[in-house]
C-alpha positions as CSV (number, residue, x, y, z in Angstrom):
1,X,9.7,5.9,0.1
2,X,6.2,7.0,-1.1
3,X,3.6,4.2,0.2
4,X,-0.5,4.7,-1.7
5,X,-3.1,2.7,-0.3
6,X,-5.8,2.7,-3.1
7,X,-9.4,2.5,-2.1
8,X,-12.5,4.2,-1.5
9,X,-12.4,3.4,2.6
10,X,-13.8,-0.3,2.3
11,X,-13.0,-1.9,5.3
12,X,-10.1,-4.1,3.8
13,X,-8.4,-0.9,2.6
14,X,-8.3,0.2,5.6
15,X,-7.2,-3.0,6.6
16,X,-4.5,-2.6,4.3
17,X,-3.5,0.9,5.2
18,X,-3.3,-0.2,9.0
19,X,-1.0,-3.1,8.1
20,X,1.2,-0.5,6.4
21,X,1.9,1.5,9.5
22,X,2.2,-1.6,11.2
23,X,4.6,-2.7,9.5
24,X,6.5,0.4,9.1
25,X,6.5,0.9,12.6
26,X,7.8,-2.7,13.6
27,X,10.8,-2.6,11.0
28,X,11.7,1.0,11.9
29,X,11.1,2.3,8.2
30,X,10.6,6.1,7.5
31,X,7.8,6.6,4.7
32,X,5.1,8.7,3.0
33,X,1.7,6.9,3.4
34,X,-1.2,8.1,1.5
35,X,-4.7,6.8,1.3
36,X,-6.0,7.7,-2.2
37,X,-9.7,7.5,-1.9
38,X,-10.6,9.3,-5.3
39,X,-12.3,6.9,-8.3
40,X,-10.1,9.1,-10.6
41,X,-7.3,8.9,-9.0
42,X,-7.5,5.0,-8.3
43,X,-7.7,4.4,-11.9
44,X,-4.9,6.3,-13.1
45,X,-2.7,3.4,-11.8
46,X,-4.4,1.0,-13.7
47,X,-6.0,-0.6,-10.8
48,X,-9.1,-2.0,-11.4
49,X,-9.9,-3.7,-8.0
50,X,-9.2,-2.8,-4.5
51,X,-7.7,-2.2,-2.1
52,X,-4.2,-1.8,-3.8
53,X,-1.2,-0.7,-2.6
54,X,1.9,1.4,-4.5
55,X,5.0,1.9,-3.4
56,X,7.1,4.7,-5.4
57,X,4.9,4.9,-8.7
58,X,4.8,0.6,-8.8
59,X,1.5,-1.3,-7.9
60,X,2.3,-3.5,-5.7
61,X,-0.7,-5.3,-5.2
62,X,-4.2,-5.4,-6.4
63,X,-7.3,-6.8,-5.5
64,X,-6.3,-8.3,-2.7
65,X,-4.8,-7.6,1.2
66,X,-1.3,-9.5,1.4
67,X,-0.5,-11.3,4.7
68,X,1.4,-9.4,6.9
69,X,4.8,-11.3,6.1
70,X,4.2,-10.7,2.4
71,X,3.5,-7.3,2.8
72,X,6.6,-6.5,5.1
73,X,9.0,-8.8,2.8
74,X,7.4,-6.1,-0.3
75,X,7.7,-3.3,2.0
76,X,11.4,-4.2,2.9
77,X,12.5,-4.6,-0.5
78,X,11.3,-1.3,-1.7
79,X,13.4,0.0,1.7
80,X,16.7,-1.6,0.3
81,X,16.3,0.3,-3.1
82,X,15.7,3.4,-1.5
């Protein structure tokens, strides 16, 4: 699973990218996790607001930073499909 946390390094992207690892490390999930900090790069995805997350190619969220049992449930789900 390929995991991007989109943002420029505001403080709830990093927020966001911390809750990642968190919750990759409490459900025992093996992943990629990038933190794409790069305007360019950002907008390719379509995203317009941050922080944003993407798991394999799909945004996820935007705008926004998920509660933890949101993010997990997404996180999970993306798990079962491989």
């Amino acid at each position: 699973m390929d995991i991007k946390v989109l943002g420029a390094g505001c403080a709830n992207c990093n927020k966001l990218e911390q809750m990642v690892f968190d919750v990759l490390a409490e459900q025992n999930i093996d992943a990629s996790v990038t933190h794409v900090r790069d305007f360019k790069d950002i907008a390719s995805y379509g995203v317009m607001s941050t922080p944003a997350l993407v798991i394999d190619g799909q945004v996820k969220f935007s705008g926004v930073v998920p509660s933890k049992a949101k993010l997990a449930e997404v996180i999970m789900e993306a798990a079962k499909r491989g």
